[in-house]
N, CA, C and O of each residue as an XYZ file, in Angstrom:
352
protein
N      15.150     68.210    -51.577
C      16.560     68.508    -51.626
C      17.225     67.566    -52.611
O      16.892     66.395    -52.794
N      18.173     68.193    -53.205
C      19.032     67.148    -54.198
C      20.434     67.273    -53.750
O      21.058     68.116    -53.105
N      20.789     65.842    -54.465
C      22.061     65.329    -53.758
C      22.915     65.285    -54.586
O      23.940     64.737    -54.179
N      22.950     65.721    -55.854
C      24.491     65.946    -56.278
C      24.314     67.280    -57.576
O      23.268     67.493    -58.188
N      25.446     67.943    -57.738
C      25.366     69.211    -58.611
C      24.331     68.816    -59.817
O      23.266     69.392    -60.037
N      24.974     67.499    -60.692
C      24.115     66.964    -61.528
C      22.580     67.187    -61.713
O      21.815     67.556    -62.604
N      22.546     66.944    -60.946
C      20.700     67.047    -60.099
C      19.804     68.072    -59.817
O      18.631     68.417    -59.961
N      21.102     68.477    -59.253
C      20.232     70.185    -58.974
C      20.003     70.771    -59.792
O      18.872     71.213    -59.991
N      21.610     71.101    -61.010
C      21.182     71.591    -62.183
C      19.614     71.218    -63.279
O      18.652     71.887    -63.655
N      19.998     70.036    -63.434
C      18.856     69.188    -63.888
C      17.561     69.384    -63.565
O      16.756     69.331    -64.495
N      17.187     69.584    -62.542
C      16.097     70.286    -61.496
C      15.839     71.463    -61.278
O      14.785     71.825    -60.755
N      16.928     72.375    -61.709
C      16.604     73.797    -61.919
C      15.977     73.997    -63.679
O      15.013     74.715    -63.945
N      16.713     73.251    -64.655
C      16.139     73.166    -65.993
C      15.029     72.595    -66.332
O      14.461     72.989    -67.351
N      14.420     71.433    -65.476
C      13.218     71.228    -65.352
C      12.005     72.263    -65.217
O      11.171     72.566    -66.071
N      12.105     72.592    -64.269
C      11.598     73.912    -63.449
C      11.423     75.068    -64.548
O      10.308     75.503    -64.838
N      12.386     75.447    -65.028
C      12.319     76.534    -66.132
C      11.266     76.247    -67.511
O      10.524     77.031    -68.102
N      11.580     74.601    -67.769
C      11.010     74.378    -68.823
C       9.637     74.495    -68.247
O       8.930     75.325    -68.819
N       9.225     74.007    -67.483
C       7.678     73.896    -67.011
C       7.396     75.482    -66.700
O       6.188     75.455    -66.936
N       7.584     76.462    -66.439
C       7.347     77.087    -66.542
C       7.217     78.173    -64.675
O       6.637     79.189    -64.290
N       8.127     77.155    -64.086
C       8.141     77.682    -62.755
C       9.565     78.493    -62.623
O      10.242     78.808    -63.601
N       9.975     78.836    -61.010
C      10.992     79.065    -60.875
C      12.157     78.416    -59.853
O      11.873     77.288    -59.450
N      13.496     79.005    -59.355
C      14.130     78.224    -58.949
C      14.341     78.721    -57.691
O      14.121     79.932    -57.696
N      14.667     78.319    -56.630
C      15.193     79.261    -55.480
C      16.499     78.511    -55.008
O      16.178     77.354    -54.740
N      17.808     78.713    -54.808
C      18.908     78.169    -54.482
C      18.583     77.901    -52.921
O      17.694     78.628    -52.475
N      19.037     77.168    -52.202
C      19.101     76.980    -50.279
C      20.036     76.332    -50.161
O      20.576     75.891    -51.176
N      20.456     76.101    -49.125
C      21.697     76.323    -48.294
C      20.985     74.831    -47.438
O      19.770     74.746    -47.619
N      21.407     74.052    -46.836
C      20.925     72.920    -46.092
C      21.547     73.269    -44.500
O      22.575     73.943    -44.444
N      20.882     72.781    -43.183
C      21.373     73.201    -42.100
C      22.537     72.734    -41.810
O      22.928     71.751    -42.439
N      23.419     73.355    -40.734
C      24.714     72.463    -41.157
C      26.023     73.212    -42.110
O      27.104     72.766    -42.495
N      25.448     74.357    -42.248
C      26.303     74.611    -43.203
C      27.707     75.180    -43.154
O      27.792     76.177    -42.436
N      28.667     74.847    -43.656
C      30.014     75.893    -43.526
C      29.932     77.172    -44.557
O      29.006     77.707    -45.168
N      31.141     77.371    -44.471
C      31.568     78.728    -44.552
C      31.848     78.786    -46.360
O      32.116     79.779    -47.035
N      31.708     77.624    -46.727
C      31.588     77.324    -49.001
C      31.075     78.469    -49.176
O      30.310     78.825    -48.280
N      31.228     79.151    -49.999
C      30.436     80.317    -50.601
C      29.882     79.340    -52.146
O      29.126     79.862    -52.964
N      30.327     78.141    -52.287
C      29.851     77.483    -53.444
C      28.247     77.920    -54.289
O      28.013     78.144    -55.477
N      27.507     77.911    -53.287
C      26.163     77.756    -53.704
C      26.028     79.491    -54.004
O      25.789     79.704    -55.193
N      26.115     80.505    -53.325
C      26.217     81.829    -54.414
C      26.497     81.960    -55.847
O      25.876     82.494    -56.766
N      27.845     81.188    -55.766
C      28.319     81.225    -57.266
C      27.251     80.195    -58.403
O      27.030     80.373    -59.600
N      26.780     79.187    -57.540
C      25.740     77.916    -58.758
C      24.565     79.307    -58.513
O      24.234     79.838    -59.573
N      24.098     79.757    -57.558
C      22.387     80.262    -57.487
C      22.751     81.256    -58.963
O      22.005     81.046    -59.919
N      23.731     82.182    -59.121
C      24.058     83.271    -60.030
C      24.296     82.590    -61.464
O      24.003     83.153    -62.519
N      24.923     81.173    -61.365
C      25.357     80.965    -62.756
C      24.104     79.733    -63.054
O      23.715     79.640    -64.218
N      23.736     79.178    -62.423
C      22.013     78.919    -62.599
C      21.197     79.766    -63.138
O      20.501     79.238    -64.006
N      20.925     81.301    -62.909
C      20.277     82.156    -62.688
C      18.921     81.933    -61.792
O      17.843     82.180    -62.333
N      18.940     81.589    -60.778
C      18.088     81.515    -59.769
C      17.107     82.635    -59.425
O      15.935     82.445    -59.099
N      17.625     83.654    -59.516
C      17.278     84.980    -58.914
C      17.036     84.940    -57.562
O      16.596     85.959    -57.028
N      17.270     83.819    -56.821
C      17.200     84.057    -55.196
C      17.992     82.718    -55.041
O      18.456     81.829    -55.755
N      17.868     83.151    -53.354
C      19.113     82.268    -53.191
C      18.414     82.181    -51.303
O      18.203     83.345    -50.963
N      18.241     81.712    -50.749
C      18.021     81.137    -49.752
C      19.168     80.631    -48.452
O      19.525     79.470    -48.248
N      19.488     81.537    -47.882
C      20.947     81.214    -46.664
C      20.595     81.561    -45.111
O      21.338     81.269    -44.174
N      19.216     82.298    -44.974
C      18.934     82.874    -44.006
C      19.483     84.242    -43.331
O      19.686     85.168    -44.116
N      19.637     84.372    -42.523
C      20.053     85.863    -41.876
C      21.425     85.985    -41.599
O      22.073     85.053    -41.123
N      21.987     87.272    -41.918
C      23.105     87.506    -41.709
C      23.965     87.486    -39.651
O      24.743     88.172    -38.988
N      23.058     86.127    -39.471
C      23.820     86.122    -38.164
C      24.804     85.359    -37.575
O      25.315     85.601    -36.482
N      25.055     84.484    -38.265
C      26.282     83.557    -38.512
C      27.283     83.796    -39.752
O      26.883     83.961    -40.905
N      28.546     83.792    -39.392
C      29.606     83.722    -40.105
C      29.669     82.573    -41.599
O      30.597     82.521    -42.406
N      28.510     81.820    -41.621
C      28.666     80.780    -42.779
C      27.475     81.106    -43.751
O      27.301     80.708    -44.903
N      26.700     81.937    -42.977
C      26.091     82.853    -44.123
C      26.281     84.236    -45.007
O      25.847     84.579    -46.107
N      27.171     84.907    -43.976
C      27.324     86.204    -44.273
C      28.467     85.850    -45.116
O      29.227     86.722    -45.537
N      28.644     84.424    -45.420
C      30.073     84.080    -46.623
C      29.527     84.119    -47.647
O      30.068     84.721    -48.575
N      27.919     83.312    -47.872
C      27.640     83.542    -48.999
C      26.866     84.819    -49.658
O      26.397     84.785    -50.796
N      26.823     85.492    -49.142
C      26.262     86.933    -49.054
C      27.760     87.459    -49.595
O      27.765     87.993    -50.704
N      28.632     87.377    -49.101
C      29.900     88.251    -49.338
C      29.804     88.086    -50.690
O      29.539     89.114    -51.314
N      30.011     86.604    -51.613
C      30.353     86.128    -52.498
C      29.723     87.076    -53.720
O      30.185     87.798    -54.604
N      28.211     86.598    -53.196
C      27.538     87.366    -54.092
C      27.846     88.737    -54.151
O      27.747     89.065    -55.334
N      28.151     89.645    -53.497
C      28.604     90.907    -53.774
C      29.968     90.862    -53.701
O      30.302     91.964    -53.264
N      30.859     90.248    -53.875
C      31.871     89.871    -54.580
C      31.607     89.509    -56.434
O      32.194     90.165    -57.294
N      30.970     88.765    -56.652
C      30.076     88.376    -58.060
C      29.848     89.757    -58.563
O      30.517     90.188    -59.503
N      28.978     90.431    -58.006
C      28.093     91.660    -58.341
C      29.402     92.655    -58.697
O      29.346     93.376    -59.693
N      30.451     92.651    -57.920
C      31.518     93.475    -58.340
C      32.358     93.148    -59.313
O      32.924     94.138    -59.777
N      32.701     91.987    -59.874
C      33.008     91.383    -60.943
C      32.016     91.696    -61.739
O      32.582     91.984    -62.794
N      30.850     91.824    -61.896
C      30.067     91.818    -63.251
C      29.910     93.385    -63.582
O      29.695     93.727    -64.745
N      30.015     94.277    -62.608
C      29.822     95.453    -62.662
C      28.418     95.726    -63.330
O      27.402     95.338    -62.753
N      28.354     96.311    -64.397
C      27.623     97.002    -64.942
C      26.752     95.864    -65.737
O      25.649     96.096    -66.230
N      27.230     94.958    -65.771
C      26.465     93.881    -66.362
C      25.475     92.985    -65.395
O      24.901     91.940    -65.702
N      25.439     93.666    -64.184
C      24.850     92.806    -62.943
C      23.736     93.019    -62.971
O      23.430     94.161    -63.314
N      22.742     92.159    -62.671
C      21.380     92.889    -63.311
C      20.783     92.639    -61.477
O      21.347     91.691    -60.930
N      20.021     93.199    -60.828
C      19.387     93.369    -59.622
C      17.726     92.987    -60.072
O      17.468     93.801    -60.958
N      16.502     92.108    -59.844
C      15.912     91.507    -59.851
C      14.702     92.486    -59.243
O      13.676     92.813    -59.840
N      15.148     92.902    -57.748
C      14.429     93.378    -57.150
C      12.586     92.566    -56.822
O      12.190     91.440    -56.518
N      12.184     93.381    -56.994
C      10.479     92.703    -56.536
C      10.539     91.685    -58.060
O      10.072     90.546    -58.067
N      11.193     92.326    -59.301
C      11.071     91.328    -60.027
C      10.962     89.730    -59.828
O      10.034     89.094    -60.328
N      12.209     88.998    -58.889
C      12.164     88.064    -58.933
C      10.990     87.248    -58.075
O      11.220     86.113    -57.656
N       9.891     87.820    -57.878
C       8.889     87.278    -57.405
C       7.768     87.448    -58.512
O       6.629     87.548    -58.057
N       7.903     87.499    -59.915
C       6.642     88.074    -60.491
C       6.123     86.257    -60.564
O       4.972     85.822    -60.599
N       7.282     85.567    -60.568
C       6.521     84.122    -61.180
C       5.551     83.620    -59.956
O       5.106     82.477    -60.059
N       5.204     84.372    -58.838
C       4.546     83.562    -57.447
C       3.279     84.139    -57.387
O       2.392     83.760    -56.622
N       3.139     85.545    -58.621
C       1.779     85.976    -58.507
C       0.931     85.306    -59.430
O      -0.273     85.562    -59.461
């Protein structure tokens, strides 16, 4: 886990350069920030890690992102099984 935006970013560009990928998460504990939707998307993460839509502080960042997705419209690109090709 990393401890400040700095870092994470930094750690997601690492990652890219080497040739892996990134997955955004959410730490336990969490409120209702939709923050980390908006870094996993403008990172480009292609996943994003919040768990199940059974608490109210996840289904925020879920909203966000399809909040995002409606702002980008047609420019939104969906990943699908794609974003797992880097694990085969």
């Amino acid at each position: 886990q990393i401890g400040t935006l700095t870092e994470t970013l930094s750690a997601i560009e690492m990652a890219y350069k080497a040739g892996y990928t990134a997955v955004m998460s959410h730490r336990s504990g969490e409120t209702e920030d939709s923050t980390i939707a908006d870094l996993a998307v403008a990172s480009n993460c292609g996943q994003i890690k919040t768990g199940s839509l059974a608490r109210s502080d996840r289904t925020a960042k879920y909203n966000q992102l399809l909040r995002i997705e409606q702002e980008l419209g047609s420019q939104a690109i969906f990943a699908g099984r794609g974003a797992l090709k880097a694990f085969r």
